[in-house]
C-alpha positions, -999 to +999 in steps of 0.1 A: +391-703+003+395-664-005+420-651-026+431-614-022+452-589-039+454-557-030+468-527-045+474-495-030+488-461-044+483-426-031+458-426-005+439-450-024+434-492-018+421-514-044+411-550-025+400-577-050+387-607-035+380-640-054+366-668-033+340-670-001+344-647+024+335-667+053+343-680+091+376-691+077+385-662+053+371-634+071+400-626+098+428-629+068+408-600+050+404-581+084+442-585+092+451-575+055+430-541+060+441-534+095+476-530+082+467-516+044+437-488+064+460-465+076+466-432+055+439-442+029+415-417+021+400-440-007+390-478-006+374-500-028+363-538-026+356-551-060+335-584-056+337-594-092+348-631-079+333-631-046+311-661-046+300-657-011+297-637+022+288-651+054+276-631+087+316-629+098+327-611+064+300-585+069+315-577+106+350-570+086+329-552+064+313-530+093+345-531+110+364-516+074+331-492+065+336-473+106+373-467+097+370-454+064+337-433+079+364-415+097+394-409+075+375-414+035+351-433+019+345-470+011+331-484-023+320-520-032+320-529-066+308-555-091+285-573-067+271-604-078+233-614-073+242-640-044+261-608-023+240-581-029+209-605-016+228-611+016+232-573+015+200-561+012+185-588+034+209-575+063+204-541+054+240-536+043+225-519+014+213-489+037+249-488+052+274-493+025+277-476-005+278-503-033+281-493-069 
């Protein structure tokens, strides 16, 4: 199950995302930045409560990090051990710009 809020105000989207980020969960979170993508210059994915990310949330990730290559920057923040592992395994790391 993922959970995720999402606040967006002037150019600038917030996504929080509590839960796994799997198979299941991954094409809610894609359709949810699909719609929220356009006309933000600025959007960051805090992880605080992410307690997992499987090979189809790092396509949305890709899939988020091309867009915003084009029209602003992406930032991923408060990744947990478990994530960042998964990250740097992949060689998200290299790719995403993780704070």
């Amino acid at each position: 199950m993922l959970t995720i809020n999402k606040t967006i105000e002037d150019g600038k989207a917030l996504f929080t995302l509590d839960g796994r980020l799997d198979t299941t969960t991954a094409p809610a979170l894609e359709k949810e930045l699909k719609e929220a993508l356009p006309g933000v210059s600025e959007l960051t994915l805090d992880f605080a409560a992410l307690e997992y990310i499987s090979s189809a949330g790092l396509r949305v990730l890709l899939a988020a990090q091309k867009i915003m290559n084009r029209q602003g920057e992406m930032r991923i923040a408060n990744v947990n051990e478990i994530v960042r592992e998964v990250f740097d395994v992949t060689g998200f790391s290299d790719i995403l710009t993780i704070l």
